[in-house]
C-alpha positions, 0 to 999 in steps of 0.5 A, spaced: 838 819 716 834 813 713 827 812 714 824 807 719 819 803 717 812 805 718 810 798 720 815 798 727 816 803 733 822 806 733 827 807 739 832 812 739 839 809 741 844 814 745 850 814 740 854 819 736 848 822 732 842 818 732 840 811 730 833 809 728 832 801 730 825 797 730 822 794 735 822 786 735 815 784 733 811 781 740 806 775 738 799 777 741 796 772 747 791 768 746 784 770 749 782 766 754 776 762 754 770 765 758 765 759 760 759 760 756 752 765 760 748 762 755 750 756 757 749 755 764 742 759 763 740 754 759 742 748 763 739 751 768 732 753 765 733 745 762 734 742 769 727 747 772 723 743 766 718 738 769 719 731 767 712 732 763 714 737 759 720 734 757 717 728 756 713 731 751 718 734 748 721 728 747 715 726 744 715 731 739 723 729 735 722 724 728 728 721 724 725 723 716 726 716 714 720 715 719 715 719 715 709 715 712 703 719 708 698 714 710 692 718 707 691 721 702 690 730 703 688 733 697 686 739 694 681 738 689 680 744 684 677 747 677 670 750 674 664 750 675 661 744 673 667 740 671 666 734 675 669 735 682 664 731 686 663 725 682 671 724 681 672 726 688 667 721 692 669 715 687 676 716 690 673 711 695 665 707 695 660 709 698 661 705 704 668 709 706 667 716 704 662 722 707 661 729 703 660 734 708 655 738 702 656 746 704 652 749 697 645 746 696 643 738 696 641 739 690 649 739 687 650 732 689 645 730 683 651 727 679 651 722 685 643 720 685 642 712 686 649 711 688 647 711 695 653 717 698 652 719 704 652 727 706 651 732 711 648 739 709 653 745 712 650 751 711 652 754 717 659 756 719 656 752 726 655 746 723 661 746 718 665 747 724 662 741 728 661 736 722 668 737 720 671 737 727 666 731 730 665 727 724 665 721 728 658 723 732 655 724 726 656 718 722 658 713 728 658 707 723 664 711 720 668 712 725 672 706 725 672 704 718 679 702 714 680 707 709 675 712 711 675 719 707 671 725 708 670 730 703 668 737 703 665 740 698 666 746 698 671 751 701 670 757 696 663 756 700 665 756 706 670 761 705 664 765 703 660 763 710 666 765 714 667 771 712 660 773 712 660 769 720 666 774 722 662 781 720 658 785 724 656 792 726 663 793 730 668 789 725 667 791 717 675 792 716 676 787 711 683 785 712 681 783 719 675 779 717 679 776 712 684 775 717 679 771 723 676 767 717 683 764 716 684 763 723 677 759 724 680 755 717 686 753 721 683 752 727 677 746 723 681 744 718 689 743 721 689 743 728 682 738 727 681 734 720 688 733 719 689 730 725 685 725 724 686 718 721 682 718 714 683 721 708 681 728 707 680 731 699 677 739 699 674 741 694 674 748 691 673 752 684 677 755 680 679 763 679 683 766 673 685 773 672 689 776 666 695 779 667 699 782 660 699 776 655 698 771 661 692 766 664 693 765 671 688 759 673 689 759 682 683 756 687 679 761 688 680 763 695 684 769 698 692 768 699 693 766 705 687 761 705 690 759 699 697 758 701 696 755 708 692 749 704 696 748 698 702 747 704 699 743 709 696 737 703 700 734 699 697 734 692 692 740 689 690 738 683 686 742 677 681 738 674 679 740 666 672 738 663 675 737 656 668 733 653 662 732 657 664 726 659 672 726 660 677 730 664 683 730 666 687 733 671 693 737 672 698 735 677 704 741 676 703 747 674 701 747 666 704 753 662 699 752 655 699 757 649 692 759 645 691 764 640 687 769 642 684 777 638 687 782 641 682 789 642 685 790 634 683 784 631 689 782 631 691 774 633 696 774 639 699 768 642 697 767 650 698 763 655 694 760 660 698 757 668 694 753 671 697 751 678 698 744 681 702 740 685 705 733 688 709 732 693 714 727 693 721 725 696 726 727 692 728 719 691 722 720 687 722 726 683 724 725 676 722 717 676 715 718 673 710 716 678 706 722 677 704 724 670 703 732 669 697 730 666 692 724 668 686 721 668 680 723 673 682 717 677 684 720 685 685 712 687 689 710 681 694 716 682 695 714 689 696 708 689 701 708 685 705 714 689 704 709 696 706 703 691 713 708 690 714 710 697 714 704 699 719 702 695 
């Protein structure tokens, strides 16, 4: 008797002996569409919104091509006395720019004589209401063209939120460190970027070793850090390389020096250093923003706004 094949049903046919014989193959039938649940809950949730919500909704839908960066948000960092104040506040004149001071008055000295407007935030309650309202602060500001608030500087005022955020019944310092950077967001990008002006923050440097490596970030914690250098579009680093240059980095910079190891023996390290620009990628590649360029904020962008503007 010969096998049937394994792929087919066999049925057995009254004959003299036995006869194995396939079944003819029968297609499957289509399923049948089912109307969509989903759907229909949704076009009923949709039809239930109020004319305001879905106004505002609409409100809410861009095309990229209608995205402008009008003003300049940056985020200005280095060591100590490398001249961030000075390069930041000259970024403007005195007429358009107000530096919100979060360490002594005295740290403005570079600017003597040039006549500079400040506001001494020593407090977290008049960082917060300076940052937030700083129209009412300086009225005769409010409507200039071109204006620029600087705040100088956010590793103080980190230090200010923190300290803001401790007290006898909260010393957990994840959740201290996580109510800091709540209030940042809230005065920061939920109020100052929101505002028609060019806003540069100024913060210090922080370096630790790692093997054979430098790393060279702003000197705040990760999720500070990370919030900014995602919300503004330009961090740069500032490099005092004689008492009266500097130069800033504006991509990350991955440079060698030779260095004595706990032998004595000379090995090459290396220092990272972290910055960035933001562009369309139209532009990336073509040479606007140079790695490395003078300390000059106004010059950098103006050529960027030049660019985007085609």
């Amino acid at each position: 008797m010969s096998d049937a094949p394994k792929t087919a049903e066999a049925i057995r046919v009254p004959l003299t002996g036995s006869v194995l014989v396939p079944s003819p193959a029968i297609a499957p039938k289509p399923p049948i569409p089912q109307p969509s649940i989903v759907s229909g809950v949704q076009k009923a949730n949709l039809a239930a919104l109020p004319a305001t919500v879905l106004a505002k909704l609409e409100k809410q839908k861009f095309n990229t091509n209608e995205i402008v960066s009008p003003y300049f948000r940056c985020f200005l960092y280095g060591d100590i006395d490398s001249g961030k104040t000075v390069v930041a506040a000259r970024f403007g004149t005195p007429e358009t720019v107000r530096i919100i001071m979060t360490r002594q008055k005295e740290q403005l000295f570079p600017l003597q004589g040039e006549d500079y407007k400040a506001f001494h935030a020593n407090t977290v309650e008049l960082f917060r209401y300076a940052v937030m309202y700083p129209e009412a602060v300086w009225p005769e500001w409010a409507n200039i063209p071109n204006r620029t608030l600087i705040i100088d500087d956010i590793t103080q005022v980190r230090d200010m939120l923190n300290d803001d955020n401790t007290s006898e019944t909260t010393q957990d310092q994840r959740r201290i460190a996580k109510q800091s950077k709540d209030d940042l967001r809230e005065i920061i990008q939920l109020s100052a970027l929101s505002k028609p002006m060019n806003l540069i923050i100024v913060g210090l440097e922080r370096s630790w070793e790692e093997g054979k490596e430098i790393k060279v970030t702003p000197e705040l914690p990760p999720s500070m850090s990370a919030m900014l250098r995602a919300d503004l579009e330009f961090v740069l680093y500032l490099k005092k390389t004689s008492p009266t240059t500097r130069v800033l980095y504006t991509e990350t910079d991955r440079e060698p020096f030779i260095k004595k190891d706990d032998k004595g023996k000379e090995q090459t390290y290396w220092i990272n250093r972290f910055a960035r620009v933001k562009l369309p990628l139209s532009l990336v590649g073509k040479g606007i923003v140079k790695p490395k360029e003078e300390a000059n904020l106004r010059a950098i962008w103006e050529r960027v706004r030049t660019a985007v503007k085609g």
